[in-house]
N, C-alpha and C positions, 0 to 999 in steps of 0.2 A: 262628654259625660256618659251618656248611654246605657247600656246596660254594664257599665262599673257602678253606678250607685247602686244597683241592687244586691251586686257581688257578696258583698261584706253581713248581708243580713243572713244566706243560708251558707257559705262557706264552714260556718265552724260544724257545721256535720261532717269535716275532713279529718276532726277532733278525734269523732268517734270511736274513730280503731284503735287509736294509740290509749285511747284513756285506761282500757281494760288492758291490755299488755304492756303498758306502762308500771301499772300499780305490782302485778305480777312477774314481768323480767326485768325492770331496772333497779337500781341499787334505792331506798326510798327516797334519799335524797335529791337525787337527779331528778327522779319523775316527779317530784312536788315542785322542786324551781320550774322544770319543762314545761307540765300541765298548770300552773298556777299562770307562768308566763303567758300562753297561749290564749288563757279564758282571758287575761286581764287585754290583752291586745285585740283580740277578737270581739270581744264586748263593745270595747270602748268604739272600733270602725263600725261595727252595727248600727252603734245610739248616734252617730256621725251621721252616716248614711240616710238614719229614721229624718234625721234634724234636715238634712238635705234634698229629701222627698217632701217635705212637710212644705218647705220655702218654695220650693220650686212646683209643686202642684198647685197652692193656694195663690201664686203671684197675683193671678186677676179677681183673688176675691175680693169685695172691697173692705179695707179699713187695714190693710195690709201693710208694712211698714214697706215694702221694696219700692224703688224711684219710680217716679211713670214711666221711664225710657224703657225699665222692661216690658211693659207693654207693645212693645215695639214688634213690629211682622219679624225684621232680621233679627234680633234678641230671640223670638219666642221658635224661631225655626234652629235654634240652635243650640237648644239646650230641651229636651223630652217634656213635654207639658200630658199632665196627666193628673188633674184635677181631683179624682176618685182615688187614686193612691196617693193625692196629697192631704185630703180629710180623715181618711184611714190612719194617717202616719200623726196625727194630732193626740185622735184619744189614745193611742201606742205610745205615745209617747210617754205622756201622763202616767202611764199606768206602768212603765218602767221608772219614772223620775221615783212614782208615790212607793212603788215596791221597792227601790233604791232607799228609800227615806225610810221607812219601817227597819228595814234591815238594820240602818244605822244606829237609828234611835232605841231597837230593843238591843243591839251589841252594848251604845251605850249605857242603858238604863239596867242591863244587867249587873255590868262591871260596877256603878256605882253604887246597886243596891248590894255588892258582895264586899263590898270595899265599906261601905257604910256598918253590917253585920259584923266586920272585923274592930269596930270604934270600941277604944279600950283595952283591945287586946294588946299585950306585947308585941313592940315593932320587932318581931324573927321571921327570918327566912320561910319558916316551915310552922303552920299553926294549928294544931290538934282541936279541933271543937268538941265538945265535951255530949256529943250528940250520938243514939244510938242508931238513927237511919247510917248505913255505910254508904260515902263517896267518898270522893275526892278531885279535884282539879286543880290545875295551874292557873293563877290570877295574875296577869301580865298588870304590873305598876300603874304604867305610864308614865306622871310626876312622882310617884309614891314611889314603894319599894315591892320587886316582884316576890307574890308569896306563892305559897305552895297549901294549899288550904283541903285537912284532911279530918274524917273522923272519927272519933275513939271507939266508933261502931266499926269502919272498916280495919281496924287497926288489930283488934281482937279477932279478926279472922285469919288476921296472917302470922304469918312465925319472921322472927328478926331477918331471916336472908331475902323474907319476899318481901318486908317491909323497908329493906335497903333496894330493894327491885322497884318495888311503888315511886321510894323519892327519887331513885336515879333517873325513870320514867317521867314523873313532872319535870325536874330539871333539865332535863332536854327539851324537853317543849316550850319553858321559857328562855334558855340559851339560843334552840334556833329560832323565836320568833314566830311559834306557827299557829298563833291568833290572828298573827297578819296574812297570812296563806288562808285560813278557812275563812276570814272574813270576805279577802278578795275575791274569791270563787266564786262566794255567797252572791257578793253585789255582780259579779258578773253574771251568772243562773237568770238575775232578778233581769237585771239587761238585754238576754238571748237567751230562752228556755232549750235550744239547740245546745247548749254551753253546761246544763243540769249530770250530765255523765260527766264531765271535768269535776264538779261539785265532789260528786261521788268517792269521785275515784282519788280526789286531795284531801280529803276524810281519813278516807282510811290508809293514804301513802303518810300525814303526819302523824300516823299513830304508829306506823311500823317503823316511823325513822327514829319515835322516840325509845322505839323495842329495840330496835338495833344498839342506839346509846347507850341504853340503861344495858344491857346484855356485854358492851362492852366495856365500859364500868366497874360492873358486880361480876363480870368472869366467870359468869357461871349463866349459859345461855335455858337452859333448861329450869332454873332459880325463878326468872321474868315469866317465862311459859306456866309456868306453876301460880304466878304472882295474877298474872291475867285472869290464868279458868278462874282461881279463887273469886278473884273480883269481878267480876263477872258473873257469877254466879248470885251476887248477894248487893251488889250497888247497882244506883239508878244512873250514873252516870256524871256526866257535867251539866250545870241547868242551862247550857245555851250550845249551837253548835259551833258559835267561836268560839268556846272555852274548850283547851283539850286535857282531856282526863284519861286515866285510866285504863276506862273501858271506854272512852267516846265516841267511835264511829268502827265501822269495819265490820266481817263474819270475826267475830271472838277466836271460833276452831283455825279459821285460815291464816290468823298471826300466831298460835298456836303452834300449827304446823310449821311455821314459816322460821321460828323460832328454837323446834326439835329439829330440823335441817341446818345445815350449813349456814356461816355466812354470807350474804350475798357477796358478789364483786363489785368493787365503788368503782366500776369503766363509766367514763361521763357522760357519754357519747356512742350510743349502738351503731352498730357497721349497717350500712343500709343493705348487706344481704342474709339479714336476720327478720325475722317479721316482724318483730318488733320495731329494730332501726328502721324498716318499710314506711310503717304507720307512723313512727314518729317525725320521720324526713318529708312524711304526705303532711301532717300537723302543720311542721314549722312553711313548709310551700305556701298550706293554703295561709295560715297567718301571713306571711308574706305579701300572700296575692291583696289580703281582706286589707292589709294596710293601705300597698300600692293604690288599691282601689277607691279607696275610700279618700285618701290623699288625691288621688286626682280628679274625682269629682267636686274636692272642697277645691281645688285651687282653680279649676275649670270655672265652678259658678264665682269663684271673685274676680277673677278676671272679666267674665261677663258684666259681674254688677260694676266691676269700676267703669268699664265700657260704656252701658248705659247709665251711668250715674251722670246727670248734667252737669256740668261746669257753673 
């Protein structure tokens, strides 16, 4: 076991370089699966690792569930005892599970309170509320049906091509699913605060993927760019940061710009002698490593525990 359990706790600072030149030289979509993958892999050997510090530092406390055999002189020389990073890794724990749990429960409790606000309305695609604060966002179904929920406040700021730009804009965000990218991040951040720039940087790569969409769509990439400042200027956004809107995450001016530019290239895959391809082949490494790691420290101490587990 060794120093692989601790591996997986600071490795995703291997994250860090790619998350900024990810958002800015890969195509959006790439870099939202890339970086989305990386935090959900990364997190998950972390809270592994926390759980495997936690067991194996407190073995000889007492009231402890593990057999007496670990108690044992050759058991306990064979696996790191370290009592103080195992009490440490208790309240860590907690405090990822409870900030795990929040995150859940206000994703949930948002979507139900939006979906509740919608009772009544005609079951459409696309719902205009009759409200003069301007927003808008994408409300992923679930069992229900996915809506696109805008209002008559933001609707009167725009002119017809930027208002075929707004719903082309939602409707990518519910085709590709990236309530479930921002959520994941989310819960990952809450798992590994090392993992909070992946956060960041899948914010605002699903907002340019939906700019790319809608731009190719509505055929007119400049129409979107226009549709953004607008809104932008005069909405507050999506009320949650899983919910992705309009204007929901990102510098406004740099999809802007990104926008009166070219289209990016959909290459999937950067060459590793780009700096980017650099930092993102260091990414997938260290994920790699954090798994490895993490995977052999779990199968290392069950091996141990079958060993000292009495017959």
């Amino acid at each position: 076991m060794g120093v692989f359990i601790f591996l997986p706790l600071v490795l995703p600072l291997t994250a860090w370089p790619v998350a900024r030149l990810a958002e800015q030289r890969l195509h959006p979509h790439v870099a939202t699966r890339l970086l989305t993958g990386v935090a959900v892999v990364m997190a998950t050997c972390s809270t592994v690792s926390l759980g495997l510090l936690m067991v194996v530092g407190t073995a000889q406390l007492p009231g402890n569930p593990l057999p007496d055999g670990w108690s044992d002189p050759e058991v306990r020389e064979a696996v790191p005892y370290e009592e103080v990073v195992g009490k440490v890794a208790i309240p860590v724990l907690l405090v990822v599970a409870t900030g795990c749990g929040r995150t859940m429960r206000r994703h949930r409790l948002v979507r139900r309170r939006a979906h509740q606000a919608l009772n009544g309305v005609r079951e459409t695609s696309v719902v205009v509320l009759d409200d003069g604060e301007p927003y808008a966002y994408a409300l992923p179904g679930g069992r229900a049906r996915d809506r696109i929920v805008v209002t008559a406040g933001l609707l009167s700021c725009l002119q017809p091509p930027q208002r075929r730009a707004l719903f082309a804009h939602e409707r990518a965000h519910l085709a590709a699913g990236h309530h479930r990218h921002l959520l994941a991040v989310q819960l990952a951040a809450r798992a590994n605060p090392f993992l909070r720039p992946l956060r960041t940087a899948v914010s605002y790569t699903t907002e340019r993927w939906a700019d790319e969409d809608a731009a190719q769509t509505v055929g007119d990439r400049r129409t979107v760019a226009v549709a953004i400042g607008k809104a932008a200027l005069v909405s507050k956004g999506a009320p949650a940061p899983t919910l992705a809107g309009l204007t929901g995450a990102g510098p406004v001016p740099r999809r802007v710009a990104a926008l009166l530019g070219p289209a990016p290239l959909a290459r999937r895959w950067p060459s590793v002698f780009t700096s980017v391809g650099l930092a993102a082949w260091t990414a997938a490494a260290g994920t790699v490593a954090s798994a490895m790691s993490s995977a052999n420290s779990a199968v290392t101490m069950a091996i141990i525990l079958h060993a000292a587990t009495p017959l």
